[in-house]
C-alpha positions in Angstrom: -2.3 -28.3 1.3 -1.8 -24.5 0.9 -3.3 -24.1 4.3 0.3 -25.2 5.7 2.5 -23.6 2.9 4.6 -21.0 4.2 4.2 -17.3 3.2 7.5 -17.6 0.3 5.6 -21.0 -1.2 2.0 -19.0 -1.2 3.5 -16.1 -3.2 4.8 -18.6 -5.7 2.3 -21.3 -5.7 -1.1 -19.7 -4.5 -4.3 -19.6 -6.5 -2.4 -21.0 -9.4 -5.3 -22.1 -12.2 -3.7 -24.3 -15.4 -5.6 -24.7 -18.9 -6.0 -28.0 -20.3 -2.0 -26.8 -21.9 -0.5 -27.7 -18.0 2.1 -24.3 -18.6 4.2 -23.8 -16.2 3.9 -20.1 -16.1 0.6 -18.5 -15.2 -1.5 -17.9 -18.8 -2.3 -14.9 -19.9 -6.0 -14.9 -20.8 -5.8 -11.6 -22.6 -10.0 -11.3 -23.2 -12.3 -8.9 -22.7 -15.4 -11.5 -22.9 -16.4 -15.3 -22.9 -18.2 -17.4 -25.1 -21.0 -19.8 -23.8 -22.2 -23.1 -25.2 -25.6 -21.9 -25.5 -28.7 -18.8 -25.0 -29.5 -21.1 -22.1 -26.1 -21.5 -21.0 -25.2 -17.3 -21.2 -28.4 -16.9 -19.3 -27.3 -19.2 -16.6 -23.9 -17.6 -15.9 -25.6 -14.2 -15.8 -28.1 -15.7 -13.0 -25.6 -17.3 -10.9 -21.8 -17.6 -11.9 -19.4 -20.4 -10.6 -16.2 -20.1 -8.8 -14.5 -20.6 -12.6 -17.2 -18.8 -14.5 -16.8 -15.6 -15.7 -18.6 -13.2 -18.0 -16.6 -10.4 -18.7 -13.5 -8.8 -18.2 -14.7 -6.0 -15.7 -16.3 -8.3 -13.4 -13.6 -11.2 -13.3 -10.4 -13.1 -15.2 -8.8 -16.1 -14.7 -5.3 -14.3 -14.4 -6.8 -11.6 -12.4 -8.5 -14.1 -10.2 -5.0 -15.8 -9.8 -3.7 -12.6 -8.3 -6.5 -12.0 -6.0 -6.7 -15.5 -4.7 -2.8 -15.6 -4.0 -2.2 -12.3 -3.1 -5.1 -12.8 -0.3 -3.7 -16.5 0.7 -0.1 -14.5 1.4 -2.1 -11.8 3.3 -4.4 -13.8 5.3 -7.7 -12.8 4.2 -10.8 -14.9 2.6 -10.7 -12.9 -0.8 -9.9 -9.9 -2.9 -10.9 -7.6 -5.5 -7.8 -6.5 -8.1 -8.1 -2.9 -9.2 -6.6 -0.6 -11.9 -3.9 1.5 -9.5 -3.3 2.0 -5.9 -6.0 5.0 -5.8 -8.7 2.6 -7.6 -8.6 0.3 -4.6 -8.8 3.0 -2.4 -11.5 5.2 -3.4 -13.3 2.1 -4.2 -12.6 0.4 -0.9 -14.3 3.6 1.1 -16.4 4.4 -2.0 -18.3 1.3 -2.2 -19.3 1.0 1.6 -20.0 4.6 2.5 -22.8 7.2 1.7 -24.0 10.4 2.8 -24.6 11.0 6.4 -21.6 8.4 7.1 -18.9 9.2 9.4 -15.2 8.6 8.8 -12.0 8.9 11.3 -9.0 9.2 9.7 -5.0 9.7 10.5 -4.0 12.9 9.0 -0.6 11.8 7.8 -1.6 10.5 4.4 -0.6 10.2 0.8 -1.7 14.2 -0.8 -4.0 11.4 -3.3 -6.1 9.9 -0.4 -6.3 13.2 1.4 -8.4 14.0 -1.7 -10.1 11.5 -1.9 -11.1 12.1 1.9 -11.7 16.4 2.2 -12.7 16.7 -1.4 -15.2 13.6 -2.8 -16.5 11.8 0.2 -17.1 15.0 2.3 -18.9 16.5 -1.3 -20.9 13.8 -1.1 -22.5 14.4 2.3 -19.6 11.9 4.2 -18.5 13.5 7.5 -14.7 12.8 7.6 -12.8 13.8 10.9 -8.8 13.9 10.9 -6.4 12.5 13.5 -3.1 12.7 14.7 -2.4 9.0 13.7 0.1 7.8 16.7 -2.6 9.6 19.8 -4.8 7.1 20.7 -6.2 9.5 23.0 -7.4 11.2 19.7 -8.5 8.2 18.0 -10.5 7.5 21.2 -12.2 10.7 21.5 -13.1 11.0 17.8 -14.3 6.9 17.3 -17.8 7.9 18.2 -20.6 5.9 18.1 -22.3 5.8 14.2 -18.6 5.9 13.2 -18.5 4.0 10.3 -15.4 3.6 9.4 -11.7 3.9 10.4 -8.9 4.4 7.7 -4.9 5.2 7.9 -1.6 4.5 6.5 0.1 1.3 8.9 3.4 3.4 7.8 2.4 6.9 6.9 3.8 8.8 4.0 6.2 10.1 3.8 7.3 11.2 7.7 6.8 7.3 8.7 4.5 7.4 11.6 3.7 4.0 12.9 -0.1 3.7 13.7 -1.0 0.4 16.8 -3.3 -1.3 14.1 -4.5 -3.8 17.5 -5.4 -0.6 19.5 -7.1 1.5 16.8 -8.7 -1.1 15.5 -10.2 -2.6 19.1 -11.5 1.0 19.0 -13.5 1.2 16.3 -14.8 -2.4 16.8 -16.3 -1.0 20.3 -18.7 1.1 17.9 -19.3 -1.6 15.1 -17.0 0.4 12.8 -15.2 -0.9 10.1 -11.2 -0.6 10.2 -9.9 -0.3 6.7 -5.8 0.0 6.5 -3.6 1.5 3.5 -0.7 -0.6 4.1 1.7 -0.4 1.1 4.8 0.7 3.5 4.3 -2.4 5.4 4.1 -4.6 2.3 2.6 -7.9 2.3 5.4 -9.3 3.5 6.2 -7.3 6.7 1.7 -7.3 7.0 0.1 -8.7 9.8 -2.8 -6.3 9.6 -5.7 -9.1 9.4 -4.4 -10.8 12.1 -4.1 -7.6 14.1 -7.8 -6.6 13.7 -8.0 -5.1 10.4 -10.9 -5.8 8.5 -9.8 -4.4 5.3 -6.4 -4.5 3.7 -5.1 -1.9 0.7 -2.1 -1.6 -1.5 -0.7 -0.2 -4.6 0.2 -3.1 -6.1 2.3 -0.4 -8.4 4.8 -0.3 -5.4 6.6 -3.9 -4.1 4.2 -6.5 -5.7 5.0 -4.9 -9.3 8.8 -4.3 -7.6 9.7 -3.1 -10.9 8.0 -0.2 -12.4 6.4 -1.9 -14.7 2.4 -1.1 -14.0 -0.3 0.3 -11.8 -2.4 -1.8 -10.0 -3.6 -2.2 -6.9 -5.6 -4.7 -4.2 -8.7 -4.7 -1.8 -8.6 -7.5 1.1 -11.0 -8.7 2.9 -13.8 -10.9 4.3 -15.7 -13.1 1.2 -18.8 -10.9 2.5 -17.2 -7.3 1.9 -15.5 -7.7 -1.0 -18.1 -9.7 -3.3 -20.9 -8.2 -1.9 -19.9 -4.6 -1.3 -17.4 -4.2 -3.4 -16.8 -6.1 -6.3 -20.8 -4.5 -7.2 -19.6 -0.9 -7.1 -16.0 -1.9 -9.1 -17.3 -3.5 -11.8 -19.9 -1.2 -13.0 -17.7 2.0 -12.1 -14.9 0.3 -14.1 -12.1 -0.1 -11.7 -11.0 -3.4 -12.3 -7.4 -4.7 -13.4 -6.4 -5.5 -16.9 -5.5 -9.6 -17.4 -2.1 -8.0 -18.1 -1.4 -6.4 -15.3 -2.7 -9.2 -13.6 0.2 -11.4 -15.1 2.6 -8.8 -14.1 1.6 -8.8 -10.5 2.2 -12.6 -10.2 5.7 -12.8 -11.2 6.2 -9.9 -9.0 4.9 -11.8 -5.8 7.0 -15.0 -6.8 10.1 -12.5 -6.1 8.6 -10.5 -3.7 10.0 -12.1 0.0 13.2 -12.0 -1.0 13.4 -8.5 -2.9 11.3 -6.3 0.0 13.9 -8.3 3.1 16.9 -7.4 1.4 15.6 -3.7 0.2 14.8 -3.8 4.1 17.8 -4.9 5.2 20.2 -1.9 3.1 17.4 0.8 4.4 18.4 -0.5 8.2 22.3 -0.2 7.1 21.7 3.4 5.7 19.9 4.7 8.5 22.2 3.7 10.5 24.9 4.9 8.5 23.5 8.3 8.4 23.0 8.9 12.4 24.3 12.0 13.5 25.4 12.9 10.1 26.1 17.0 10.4 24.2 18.2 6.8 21.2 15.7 8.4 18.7 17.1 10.8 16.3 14.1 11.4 17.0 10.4 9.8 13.5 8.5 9.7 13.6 5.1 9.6 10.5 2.9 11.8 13.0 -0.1 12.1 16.3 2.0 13.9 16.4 2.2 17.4 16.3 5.5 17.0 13.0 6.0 15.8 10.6 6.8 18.6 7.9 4.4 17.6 10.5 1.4 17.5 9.4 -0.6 20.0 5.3 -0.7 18.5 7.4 -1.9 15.3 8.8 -4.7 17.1 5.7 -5.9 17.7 3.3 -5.1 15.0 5.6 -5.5 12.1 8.7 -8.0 13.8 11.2 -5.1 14.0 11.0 -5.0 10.1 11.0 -1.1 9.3 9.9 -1.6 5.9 12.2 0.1 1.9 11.6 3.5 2.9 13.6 5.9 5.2 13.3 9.9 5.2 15.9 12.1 5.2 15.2 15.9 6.6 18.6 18.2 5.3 19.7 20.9 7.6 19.6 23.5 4.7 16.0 23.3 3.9 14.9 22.7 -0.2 17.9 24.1 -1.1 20.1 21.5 0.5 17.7 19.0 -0.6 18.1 19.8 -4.4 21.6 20.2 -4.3 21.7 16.3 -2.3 19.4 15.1 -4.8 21.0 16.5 -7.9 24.4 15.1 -6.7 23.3 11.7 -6.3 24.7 8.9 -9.3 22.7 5.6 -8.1 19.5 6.6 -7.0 17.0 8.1 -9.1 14.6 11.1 -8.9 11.1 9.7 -9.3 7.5 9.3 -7.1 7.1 6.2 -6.9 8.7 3.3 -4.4 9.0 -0.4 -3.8 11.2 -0.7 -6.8 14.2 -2.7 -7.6 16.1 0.7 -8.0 16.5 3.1 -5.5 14.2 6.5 -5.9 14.2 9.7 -4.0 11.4 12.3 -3.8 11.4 15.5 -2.1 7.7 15.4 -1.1 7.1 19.2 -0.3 7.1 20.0 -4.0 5.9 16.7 -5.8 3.7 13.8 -4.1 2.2 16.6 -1.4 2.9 19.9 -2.6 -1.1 20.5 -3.1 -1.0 20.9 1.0 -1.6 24.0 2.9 1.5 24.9 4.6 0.3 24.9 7.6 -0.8 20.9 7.1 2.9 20.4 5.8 3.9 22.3 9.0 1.5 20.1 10.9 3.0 16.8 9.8 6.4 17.5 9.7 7.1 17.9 5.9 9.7 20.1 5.8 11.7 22.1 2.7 14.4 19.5 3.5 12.4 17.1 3.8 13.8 13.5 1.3 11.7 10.5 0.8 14.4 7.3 0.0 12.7 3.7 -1.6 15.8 2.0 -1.2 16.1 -0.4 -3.9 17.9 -3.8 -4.6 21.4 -2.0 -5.2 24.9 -3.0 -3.2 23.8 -1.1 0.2 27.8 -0.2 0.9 27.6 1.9 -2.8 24.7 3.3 -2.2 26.0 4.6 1.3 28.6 5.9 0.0 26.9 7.8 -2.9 24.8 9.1 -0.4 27.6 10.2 2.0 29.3 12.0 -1.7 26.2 14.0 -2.1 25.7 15.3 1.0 28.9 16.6 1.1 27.7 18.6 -1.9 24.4 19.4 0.1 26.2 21.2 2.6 
C-alpha cells in the first residue's frame, strides 16, 4: 500500500512499527541493549540478524529504524542509516567508502564544516580532493576523470545559493563509474528529487527542517540497500555515529509536519525576496526560486520552481550595515542554524564560514554584507515589514 501513498501520507505513515500496546504515537524504545531468549538465541542474532532484530543501540533501534525507513520511503531511496548530527552523516557518508589514493570532485561553495572535512581529514589521509566551481559543468567535466571516485556538493549551496544540475553532474560522474553523493538539506526532502535525478547518495541535517524546531541534531544517509548496509552502516556503528532512540522520536513528529511547514516557510521567502527587489540599502537579494535569480530556470526543473526557506541578503554598507540590520531586527533571531519554525539570520563572514581564507570568501561571493535568512513559520507581511524597519536603520 505505501507504494501508492503520496509523499504528505509517507511522512506520517511510513515505516511505522507498533508493540503488542497498538499506541498511536511512535514508542520510544529508550535502550541501549536487548535481551535474548537464550546463549543460542544471542549467538544467532550476532550471526545473522532479522529485519526486526537488533542487538544494540549503535547498530540499530526500532524508533531509529522507524525514521530511517520513512524518511527513505519520502525520499525515494531503498534504505538509510540515521546519524548523530548533519556532519556525522557526512563525514561518514564519504568516510566509510573512501581511502587513500581515492579521488574526490567537489563544488567549492560548501558549508566551512564540510570544507574540513574535505581539505583537512580526507586529504590527511592520502584522499585526493579537487574543488569546483559548482554551477560550470565545463569544470565538472574537465576535473570528473577517470578513477574519480566520487562526486559530492551542496544541491543549494551555503550560504550564496548556487544551484548545482544534479542530472548533468551526475551523468558525469556515472561516465567514470563514480559515485554521486548530494548534501541536500536546502532542498529539503520535500522540494528533493535527487534520487530520481541520478544521485546515488542522499545527505541532510536532520537538525534543520525534519527537526523544524530546534529541538536536536541529527542527521540522514540515503541510499541503495547495498551502500548503506554494506558500506556504511559497518564503518557508523563501530565509529559511534549512530542516532539516539530519542532523537529518533523527535525526527518523526517532525516529518509528520514537515510538507506543510517547509511550503509555507517557502512560500513567505518567495514574498520577501520579492519584496526586497531593488531595495536601495540592498546590493544583491538571493533567492533560487525569484525570477531574478540567474539559475531560475534549472530550479524550475530540478526542484519544481520551489526555491527552498533560505534567501541571502548582501547590504550595501558592508559588515557594518549588516550588524546594524541585524541588531535592529524584532522577529527574527540571530542564530546558525535554519529550517526552523522561527525565522533566523546569520551573517556568515564571521560565524558559520569565518575560518575561510579571504580570498575563498572573495572567491564565492561572501561578502562583509553578506546575511543568510531561514525564514521561518511567522506572518510573512510582519516579517516584511520588520525587515523593511531595520534596514532603514542599516542605512
Amino acid at each position: 500500500m505505501s507504494d501508492t501513498w503520496n509523499p504528505r501520507t509517507r511522512a506520517v505513515h511510513g515505516g511505522t512499527r507498533r508493540s503488542q500496546y497498538g499506541e498511536v504515537s511512535e514508542a520510544i524504545f529508550l535502550t541501549q541493549g536487548f535481551v535474548y531468549d537464550s546463549a543460542e538465541a544471542a549467538a544467532q542474532r550476532f550471526e545473522s540478524a532479522g529485519e526486526d532484530e537488533f542487538i544494540y543501540a549503535r547498530y540499530g533501534n526500532p524508533t531509529v529504524a522507524m525514521f530511517e525507513d520513512r524518511i527513505a520511503m519520502l525520499e525515494g531511496a531503498e534504505d538509510g542509516f540515521a546519524t548523530a548530527s548533519g556532519m556525522a552523516a557526512v563525514s561518514g557518508a564519504l568516510t566509510s567508502m573512501l581511502k587513500a589514493g581515492d579521488r574526490v570532485v567537489s563544488s567549492r561553495a560548501l558549508f566551512g564544516s564540510c570544507l574540513y572535512v574535505l581539505e583537512d581529514i580526507l586529504t590527511r589521509y592520502g584522499v585526493e580532493v579537487e574543488f569546483v566551481d559548482g554551477t560550470d559543468l565545463d569544470q565538472w567535466r574537465a576535473a570528473i576523470t577517470p578513477g574519480t571516485r566520487a562526486v559530492f556538493f551542496e544541491a543549494l549551496s551555503n550560504p550564496t545559493l548556487e544551484v548545482v544540475d544534479i542530472a548533468a553532474v551526475s551523468a558525469l560522474a556515472h561516465a567514470v563509474g563514480a559515485t554521486v553523493l548530494v548534501d541536500n538539506v536546502f532542498a529539503t526532502p520535500v522540494f528533493s528529487n535527487a534520487i530520481e535525478q541520478g544521485a546515488d547518495v542522499v545527505i541532510y541535517s536532520a537538525t534543520k527542517h525534519i527537526d523544524g524546531q530546534g529541538r536536536a541534531l541529527g542527521g540522514i544517509i540515503l541510499g541503495t540497500r547495498e551502500f548503506i548496509r554494506k558500506t556504511v552502516e559497518p564503518y557508523m556503528k563501530h565509529t559511534g555515529g549512530s542516532m539516539s532512540p530519542f532523537t529518533a522520536w523527535v525526527m518523526l513528529k517532525g516529518l509528520e509536519t514537515l510538507d506543510l511547514r517547509v511550503r509555507a516557510q517557502a512560500a513567505s521567502a518567495l514574498a520577501i525576496a520579492d519584496a526586497l527587489q531593488g531595495h536601495g540599502a540592498l546590493s544583491r537579494v538571493i533567492y533560487p526560486g525569484h525570477h531574478s535569480h540567474a539559475q531560475n530556470a534549472l530550479v524550475q526543473r530540478q526542484m519544481e520552481g520551489n526555491g527552498g526557506t533560505v534567501l541571502s541578503l548582501d547590504l550595501a554598507g558592508g559588515q557594518a550595515a549588516a550588524f546594524k540590520f541585524l541588531n535592529a531586527l524584532s522577529i527574527p533571531v540571530i542564530s546558525n542554524n535554519l529550517g526552523d519554525a522561527k525565522s533566523i539570520l546569520t551573517h556568515p563572514a564571521t560565524t558559520t564560514h569565518q575560518r575561510l581564507p579571504q580570498d575563498q570568501k572573495d572567491h564565492l561571493g561572501i561578502t562583509p554584507g553578506l546575511v543568510r535568512m531561514s525564514v521561518g513559520l511567522e506572518d510573512a507581511q510582519d516579517l516584511i515589514g520588520d525587515i523593511l524597519q531595520a534596514l532603514d536603520q542599516a542605512q
